[in-house]
C-alpha positions as CSV (number, residue, x, y, z in Angstrom):
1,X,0.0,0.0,0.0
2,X,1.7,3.2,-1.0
3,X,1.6,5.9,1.7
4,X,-0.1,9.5,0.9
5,X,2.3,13.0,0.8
6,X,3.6,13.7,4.8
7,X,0.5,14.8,6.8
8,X,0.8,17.2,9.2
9,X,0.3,14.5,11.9
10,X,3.3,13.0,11.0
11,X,5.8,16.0,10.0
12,X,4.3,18.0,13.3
13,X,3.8,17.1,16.6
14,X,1.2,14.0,16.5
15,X,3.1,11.0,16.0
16,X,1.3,8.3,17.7
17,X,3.8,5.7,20.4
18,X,4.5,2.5,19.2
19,X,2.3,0.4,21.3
20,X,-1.2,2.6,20.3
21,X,-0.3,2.8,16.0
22,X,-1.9,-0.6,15.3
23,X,-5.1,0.8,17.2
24,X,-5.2,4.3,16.5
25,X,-3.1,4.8,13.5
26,X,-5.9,4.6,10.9
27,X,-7.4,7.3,13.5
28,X,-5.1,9.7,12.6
29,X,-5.4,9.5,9.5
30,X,-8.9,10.4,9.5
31,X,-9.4,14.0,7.9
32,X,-10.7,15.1,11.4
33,X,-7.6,14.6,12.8
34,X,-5.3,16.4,10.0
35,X,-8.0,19.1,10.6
36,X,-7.4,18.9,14.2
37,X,-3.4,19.1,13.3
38,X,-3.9,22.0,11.7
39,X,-5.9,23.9,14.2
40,X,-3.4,23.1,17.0
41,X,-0.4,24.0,14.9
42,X,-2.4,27.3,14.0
43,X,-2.9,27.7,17.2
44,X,0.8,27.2,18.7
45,X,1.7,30.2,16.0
46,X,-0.4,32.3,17.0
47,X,0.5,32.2,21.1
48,X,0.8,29.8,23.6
49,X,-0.5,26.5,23.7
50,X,-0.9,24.0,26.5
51,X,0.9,21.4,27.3
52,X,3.9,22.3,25.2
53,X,4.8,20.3,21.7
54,X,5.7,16.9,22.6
55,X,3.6,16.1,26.2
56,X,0.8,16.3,24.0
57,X,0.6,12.4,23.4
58,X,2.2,12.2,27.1
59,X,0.0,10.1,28.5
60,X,-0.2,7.3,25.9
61,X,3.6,7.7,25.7
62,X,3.7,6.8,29.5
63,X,1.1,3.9,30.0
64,X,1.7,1.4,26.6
65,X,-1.9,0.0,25.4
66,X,-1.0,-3.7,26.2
67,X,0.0,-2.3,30.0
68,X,-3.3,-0.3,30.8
69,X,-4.6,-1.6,34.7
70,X,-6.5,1.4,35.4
71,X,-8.1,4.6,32.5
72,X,-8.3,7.6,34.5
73,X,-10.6,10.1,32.2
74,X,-10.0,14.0,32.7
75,X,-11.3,16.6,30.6
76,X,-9.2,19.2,30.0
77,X,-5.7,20.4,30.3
78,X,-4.6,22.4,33.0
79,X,-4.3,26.0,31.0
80,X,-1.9,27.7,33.2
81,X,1.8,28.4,33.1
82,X,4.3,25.4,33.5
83,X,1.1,23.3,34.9
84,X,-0.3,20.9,32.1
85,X,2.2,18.1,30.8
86,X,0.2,15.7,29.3
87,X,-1.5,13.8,31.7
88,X,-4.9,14.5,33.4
89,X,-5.0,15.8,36.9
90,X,-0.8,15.8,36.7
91,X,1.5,18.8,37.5
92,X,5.0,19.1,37.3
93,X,7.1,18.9,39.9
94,X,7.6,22.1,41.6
95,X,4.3,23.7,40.3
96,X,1.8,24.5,43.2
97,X,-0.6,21.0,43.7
98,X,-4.2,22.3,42.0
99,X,-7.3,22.4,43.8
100,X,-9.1,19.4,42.3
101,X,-5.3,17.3,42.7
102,X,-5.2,18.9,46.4
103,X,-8.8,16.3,46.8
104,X,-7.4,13.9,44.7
105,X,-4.9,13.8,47.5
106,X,-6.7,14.0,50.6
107,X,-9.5,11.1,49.4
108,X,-6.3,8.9,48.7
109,X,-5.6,9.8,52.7
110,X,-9.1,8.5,53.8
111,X,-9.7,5.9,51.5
112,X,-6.3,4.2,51.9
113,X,-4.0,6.1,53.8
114,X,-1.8,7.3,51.5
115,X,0.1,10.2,52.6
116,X,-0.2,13.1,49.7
117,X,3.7,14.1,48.6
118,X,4.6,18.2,48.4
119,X,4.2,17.5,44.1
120,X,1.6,16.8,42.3
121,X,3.3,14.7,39.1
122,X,1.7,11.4,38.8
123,X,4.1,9.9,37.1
124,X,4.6,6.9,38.7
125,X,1.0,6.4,38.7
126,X,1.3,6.5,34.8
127,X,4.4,3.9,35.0
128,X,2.2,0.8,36.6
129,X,-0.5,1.3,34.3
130,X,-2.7,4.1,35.1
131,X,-3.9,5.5,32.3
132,X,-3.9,9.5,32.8
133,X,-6.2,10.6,30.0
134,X,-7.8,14.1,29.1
135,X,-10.7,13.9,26.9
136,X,-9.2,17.0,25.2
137,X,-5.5,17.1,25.0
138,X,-4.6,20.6,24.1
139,X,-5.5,23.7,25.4
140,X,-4.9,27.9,24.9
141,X,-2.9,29.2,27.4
142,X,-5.3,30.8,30.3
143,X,-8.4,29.8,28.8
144,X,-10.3,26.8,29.9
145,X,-12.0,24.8,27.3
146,X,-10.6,26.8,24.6
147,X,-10.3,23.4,22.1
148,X,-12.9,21.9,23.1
149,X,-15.1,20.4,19.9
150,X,-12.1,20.5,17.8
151,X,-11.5,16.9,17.2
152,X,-9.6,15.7,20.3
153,X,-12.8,14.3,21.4
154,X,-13.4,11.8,18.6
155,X,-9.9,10.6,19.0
156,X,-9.4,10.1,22.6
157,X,-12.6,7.9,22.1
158,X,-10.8,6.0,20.0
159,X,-8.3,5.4,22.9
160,X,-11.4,4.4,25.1
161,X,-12.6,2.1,23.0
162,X,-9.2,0.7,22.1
163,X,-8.7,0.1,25.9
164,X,-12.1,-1.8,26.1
165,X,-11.4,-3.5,23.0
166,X,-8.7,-5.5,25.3
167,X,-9.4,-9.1,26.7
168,X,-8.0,-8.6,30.0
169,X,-10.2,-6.6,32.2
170,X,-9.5,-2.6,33.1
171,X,-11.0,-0.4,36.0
172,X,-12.4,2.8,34.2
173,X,-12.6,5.4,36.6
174,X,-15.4,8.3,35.6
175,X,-15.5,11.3,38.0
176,X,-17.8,13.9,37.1
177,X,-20.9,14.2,34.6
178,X,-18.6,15.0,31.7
179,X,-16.9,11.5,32.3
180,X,-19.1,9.6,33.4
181,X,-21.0,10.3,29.9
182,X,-18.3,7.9,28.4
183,X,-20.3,5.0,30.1
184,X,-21.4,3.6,26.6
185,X,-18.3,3.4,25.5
186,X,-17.3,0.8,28.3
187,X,-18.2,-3.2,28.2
188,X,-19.3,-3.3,31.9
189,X,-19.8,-7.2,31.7
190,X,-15.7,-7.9,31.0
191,X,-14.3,-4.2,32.7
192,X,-15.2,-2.7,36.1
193,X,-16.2,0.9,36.1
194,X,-15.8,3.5,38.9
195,X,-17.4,6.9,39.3
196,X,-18.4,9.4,41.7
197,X,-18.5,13.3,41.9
198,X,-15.5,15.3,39.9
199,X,-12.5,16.5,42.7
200,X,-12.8,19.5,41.6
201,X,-13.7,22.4,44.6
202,X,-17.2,22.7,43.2
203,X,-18.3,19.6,43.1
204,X,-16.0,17.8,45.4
205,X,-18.9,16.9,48.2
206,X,-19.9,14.0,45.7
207,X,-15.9,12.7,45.5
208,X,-14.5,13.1,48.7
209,X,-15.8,9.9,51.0
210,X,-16.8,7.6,47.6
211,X,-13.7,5.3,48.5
212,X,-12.8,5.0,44.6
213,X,-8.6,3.7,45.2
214,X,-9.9,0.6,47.7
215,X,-12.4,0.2,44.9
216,X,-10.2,0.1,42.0
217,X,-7.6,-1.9,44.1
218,X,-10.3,-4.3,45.4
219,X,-11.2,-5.3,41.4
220,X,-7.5,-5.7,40.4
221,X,-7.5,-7.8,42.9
222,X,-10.5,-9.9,42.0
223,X,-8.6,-9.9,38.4
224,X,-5.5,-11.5,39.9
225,X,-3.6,-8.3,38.8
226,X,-0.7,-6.7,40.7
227,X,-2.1,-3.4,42.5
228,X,-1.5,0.1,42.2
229,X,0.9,1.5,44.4
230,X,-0.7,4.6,45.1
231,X,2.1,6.2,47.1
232,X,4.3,8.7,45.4
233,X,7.7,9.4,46.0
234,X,8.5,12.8,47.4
């Protein structure tokens, strides 16, 4: 099969880790995503875009397909300075913990007793298999939402369903309306899903107390897979 003239996916910024192209490569190649391409690229030349070139795919890079446990669904990058890097609900080290990370943190305290580190990057969360995943994955500097209903949603659909495509089972966590309104996309009879309020300040009286890390540990466990160590390093 001859391959078309060098999209923009390919010469720019979108080139898809090894361990997703099988199931998302003919994704990319869809003409909503070389529209998408272009829109972010227009978009990176005409100020500043969140996260910065190459943490876009971060997240995928991080947790290989065959090596999902656990799909974490956020919805949107963090759009302030040195903050977003590619995976949901993650900060860099050395950037102030958000608010909705600061819950994050103090549910993983009552649920499980984990004590909460002085960072917020979840790497090593990423590293066993925890899928950090924004629903959108780019974002304009300062303003929330700002590519929203570009594209990124149709794609990271794609990683959704290429997750529940798997045979071995996954815990899908859902927190919030906005996630949990990915429920379709999920076989509930082979996966396990888990979802409560978002952790955000606003809504974070329906997250904290709902116990979701004993519940996603509690079905690895029933799937005879290695658990999560939730602690991170300092």
């Amino acid at each position: 099969m001859s391959h078309p003239a060098v999209t923009p996916t390919e010469a720019g910024e979108f080139v898809l880790p090894e361990s997703w192209r099988a199931a998302l490569q003919s994704e990319v190649e869809q003409p909503y995503f070389q529209e998408l391409a272009q829109f972010v690229a227009a978009e990176r030349a005409a100020g500043q875009v969140f996260p910065p070139r190459g943490e876009v795919f971060a997240a995928l890079e991080s947790t290989p397909l065959d090596k999902v446990k656990v799909l974490l669904l956020g919805q949107d990058p963090y759009h302030d300075d040195n903050q977003a890097h590619g995976m949901c609900f993650s900060v860099r080290r050395g950037v102030k913990v958000p608010p909705s990370l600061r819950n994050i943190y103090k549910e993983l305290a009552s649920d499980i007793d984990v004590t909460a580190p002085a960072h917020g990057n979840l790497q090593e969360w990423a590293d066993q298999g925890v899928l950090l995943l924004n629903a959108v994955l780019t974002v304009r500097a300062h303003e929330a939402g700002s590519h929203a209903g570009k594209g990124w949603e149709k794609f990271t659909d794609a990683v959704i369903k290429a997750v529940n495509a798997r045979q071995e089972p996954v815990v899908f966590v859902l927190w919030g309306g906005y996630a949990k309104k990915k429920l379709p996309l999920i076989d509930t009879t082979r996966h396990v899903v888990v979802q409560s309020g978002h952790p955000s300040p606003l809504s974070a009286r329906y997250f904290l107390g709902s116990k979701p890390f004993s519940q996603i540990d509690k079905a690895l466990a029933d799937f005879g897979s290695a658990p999560i160590t939730w602690q991170l390093s300092e």
